[in-house]
C-alpha positions in Angstrom: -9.0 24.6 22.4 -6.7 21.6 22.7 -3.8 22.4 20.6 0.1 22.7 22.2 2.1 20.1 23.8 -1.0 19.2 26.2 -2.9 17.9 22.8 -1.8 14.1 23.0 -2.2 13.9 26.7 -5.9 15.3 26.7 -7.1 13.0 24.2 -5.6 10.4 25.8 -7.4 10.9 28.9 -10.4 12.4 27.9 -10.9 9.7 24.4 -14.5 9.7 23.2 -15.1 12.3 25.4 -12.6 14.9 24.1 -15.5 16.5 21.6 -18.0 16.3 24.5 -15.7 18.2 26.6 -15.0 20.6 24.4 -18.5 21.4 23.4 -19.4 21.9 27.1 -16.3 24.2 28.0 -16.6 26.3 24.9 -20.4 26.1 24.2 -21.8 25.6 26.9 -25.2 22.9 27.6 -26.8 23.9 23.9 -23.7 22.6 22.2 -22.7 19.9 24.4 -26.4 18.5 24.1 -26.8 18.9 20.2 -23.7 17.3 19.7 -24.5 14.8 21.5 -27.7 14.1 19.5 -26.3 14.9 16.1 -23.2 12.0 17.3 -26.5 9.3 17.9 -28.1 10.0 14.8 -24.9 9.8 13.2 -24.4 6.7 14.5 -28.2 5.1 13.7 -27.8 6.8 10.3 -24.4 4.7 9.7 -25.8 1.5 11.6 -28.9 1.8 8.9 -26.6 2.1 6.1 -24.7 -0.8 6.9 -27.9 -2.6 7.7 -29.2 -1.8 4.0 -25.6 -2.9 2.6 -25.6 -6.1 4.2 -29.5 -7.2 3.0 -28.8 -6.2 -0.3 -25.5 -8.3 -0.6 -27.4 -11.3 0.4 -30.2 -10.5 -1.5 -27.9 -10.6 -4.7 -25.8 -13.2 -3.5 -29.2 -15.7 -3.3 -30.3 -14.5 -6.3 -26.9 -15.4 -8.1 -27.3 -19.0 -6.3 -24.2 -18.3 -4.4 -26.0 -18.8 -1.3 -29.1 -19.9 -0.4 -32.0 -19.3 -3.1 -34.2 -17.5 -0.6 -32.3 -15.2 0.8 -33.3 -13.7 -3.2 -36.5 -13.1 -2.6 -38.4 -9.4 -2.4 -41.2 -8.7 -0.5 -44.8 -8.8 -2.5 -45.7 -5.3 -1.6 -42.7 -3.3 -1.1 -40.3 -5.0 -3.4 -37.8 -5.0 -0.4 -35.2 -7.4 0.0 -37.0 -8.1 3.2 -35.5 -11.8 3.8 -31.9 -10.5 3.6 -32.6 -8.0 6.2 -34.4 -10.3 8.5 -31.5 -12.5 8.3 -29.1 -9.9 8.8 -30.8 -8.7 12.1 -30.4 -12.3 13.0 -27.1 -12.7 13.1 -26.7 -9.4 14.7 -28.6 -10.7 17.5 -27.1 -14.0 17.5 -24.1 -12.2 17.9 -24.7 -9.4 20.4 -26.7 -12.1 22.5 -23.3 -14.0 23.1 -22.2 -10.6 24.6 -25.1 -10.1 27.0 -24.9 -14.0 27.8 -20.5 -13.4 28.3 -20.8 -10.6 30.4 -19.3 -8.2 27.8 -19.1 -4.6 28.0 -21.6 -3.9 24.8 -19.3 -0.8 24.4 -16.2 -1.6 24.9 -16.1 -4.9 23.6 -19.4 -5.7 20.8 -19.0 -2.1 19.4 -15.2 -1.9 20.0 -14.9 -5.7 17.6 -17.9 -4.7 15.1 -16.3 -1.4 14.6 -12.5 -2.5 14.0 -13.6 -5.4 11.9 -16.3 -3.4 9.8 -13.2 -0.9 9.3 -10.7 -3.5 8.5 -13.2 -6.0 6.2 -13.7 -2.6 4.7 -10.1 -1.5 4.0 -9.5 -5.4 2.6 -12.7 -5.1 0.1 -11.0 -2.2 -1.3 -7.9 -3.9 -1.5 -9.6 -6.1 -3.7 -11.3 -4.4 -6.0 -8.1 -2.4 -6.7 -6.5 -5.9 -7.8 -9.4 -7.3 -9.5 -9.2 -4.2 -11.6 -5.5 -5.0 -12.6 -6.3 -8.7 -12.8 -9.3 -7.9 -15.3 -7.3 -5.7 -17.4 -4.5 -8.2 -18.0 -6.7 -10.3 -20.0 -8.6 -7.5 -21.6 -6.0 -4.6 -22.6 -7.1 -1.3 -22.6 -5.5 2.0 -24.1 -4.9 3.5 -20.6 -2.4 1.8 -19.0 -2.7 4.6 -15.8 -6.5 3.4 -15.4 -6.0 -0.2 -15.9 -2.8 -1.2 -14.3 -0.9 2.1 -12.6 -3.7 4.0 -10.7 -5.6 0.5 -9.5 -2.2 -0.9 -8.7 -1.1 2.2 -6.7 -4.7 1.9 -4.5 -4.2 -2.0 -3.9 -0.4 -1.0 -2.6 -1.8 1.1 -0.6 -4.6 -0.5 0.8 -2.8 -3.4 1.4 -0.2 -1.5 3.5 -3.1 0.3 5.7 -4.8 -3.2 6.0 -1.6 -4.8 7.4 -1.1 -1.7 9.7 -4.5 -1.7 11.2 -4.5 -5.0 11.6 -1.5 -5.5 13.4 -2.2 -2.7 15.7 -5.7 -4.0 16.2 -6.0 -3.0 19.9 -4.9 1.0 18.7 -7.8 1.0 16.1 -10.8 -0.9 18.8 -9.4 1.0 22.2 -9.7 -2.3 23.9 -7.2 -4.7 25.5 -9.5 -7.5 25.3 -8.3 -10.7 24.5 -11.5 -11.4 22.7 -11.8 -8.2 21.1 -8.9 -7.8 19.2 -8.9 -12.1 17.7 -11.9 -10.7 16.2 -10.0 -9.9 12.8 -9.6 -14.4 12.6 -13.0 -13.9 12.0 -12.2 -11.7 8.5 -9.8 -14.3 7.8 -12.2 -17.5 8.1 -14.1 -15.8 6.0 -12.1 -14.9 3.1 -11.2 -18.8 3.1 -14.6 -19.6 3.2 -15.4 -17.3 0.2 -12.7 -18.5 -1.9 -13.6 -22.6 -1.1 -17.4 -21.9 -1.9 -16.2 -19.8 -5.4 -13.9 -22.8 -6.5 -16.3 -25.5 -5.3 -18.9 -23.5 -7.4 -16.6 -23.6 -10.4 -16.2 -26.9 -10.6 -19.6 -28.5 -9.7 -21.8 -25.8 -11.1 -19.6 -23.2 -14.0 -23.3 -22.0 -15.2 -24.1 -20.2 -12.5 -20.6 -19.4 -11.7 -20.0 -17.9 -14.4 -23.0 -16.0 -14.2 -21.9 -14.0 -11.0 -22.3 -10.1 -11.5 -22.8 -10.9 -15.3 -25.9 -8.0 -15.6 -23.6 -6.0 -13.9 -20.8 -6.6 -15.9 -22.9 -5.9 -19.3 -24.2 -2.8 -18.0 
């Protein structure tokens, strides 16, 4: 439908709407229409899961005293990690209302940034674990050397190379030319300071509870 030599040029005119336009020329209303409502639930289905991601991480990170103690708290009834959510929707706000208050497009510039640094905070999480894997493994030898060191060394390689690519082509990955959009990644990289200050500080005024990070996890 839009394949040949014409390919690159139609999605580059028609971007997000290159699906849409196809579903209406090929399929007609019916399929431009369900599309479009299997794309939105798509989207609030995604937006939910990340929602859910984020309460749980500060749920466990409260209840490991990394932050605040409260933000480990469940709900009475529901045994929900209810505070981390509310907090979570509080910072979404926070942030979305300095949009609104800026002027911002809330497409093309608060979806285009929460999008490209989801993707890249992603991509450098992964990058991570693949290390921390290697890391682990030094001091713990195992029998497989293609599990411990090879395979998890490959995956940080290669991680590390899409993490560097997407992050300097940053405007390719959000669509935007905004200034403001595409500094958005310093953000990623204040926080990964911040992480690693609050993890040392935490070693060496507190090694208890530091050392008790992810143990349940690590036993099970």
């Amino acid at each position: 439908a839009a394949g040949g030599v014409d390919a690159p040029a139609l999605a580059q005119t028609e971007l997000g709407n290159l699906l849409f336009t196809l579903a209406r020329e090929y399929g007609g209303t019916v399929l431009y229409d369900g599309t479009a409502v299997l794309l939105c639930t798509s989207v609030l289905a995604s937006y939910l899961a990340v929602h859910n991601a984020a309460s749980r991480y500060l749920f466990a990170l409260g209840r490991e005293r990394v932050l605040p103690v409260w933000l480990g708290r469940i709900h009475p009834r529901h045994a929900s990690p209810h505070i981390g959510s509310i907090t979570a929707s509080v910072v979404a706000a926070v942030s979305l209302t300095g949009f609104a208050v800026a002027g911002a497009d809330p497409y093309l510039s608060y979806a285009a940034g929460a999008i490209g640094l989801g993707t890249l905070g992603v991509i450098a999480l992964q990058a991570a674990a693949a290390l921390s894997v290697v890391v682990f493994f030094i001091g713990h030898p195992d029998r497989s050397v293609w599990r411990t060191a090879i395979a998890p060394g490959i995956g940080f390689l290669g991680f590390t190379t899409g993490l560097i690519l997407a992050g300097t082509h940053y405007s390719v990955l959000t669509g935007s030319d905004s200034a403001v959009v595409n500094a958005v990644p310093v953000v990623l990289i204040l926080a990964a300071i911040l992480g690693v200050l609050v993890a040392l500080r935490l070693r060496r005024t507190d090694p208890t509870t530091y050392a008790g990070i992810a143990a349940a996890y690590a036993r099970s």
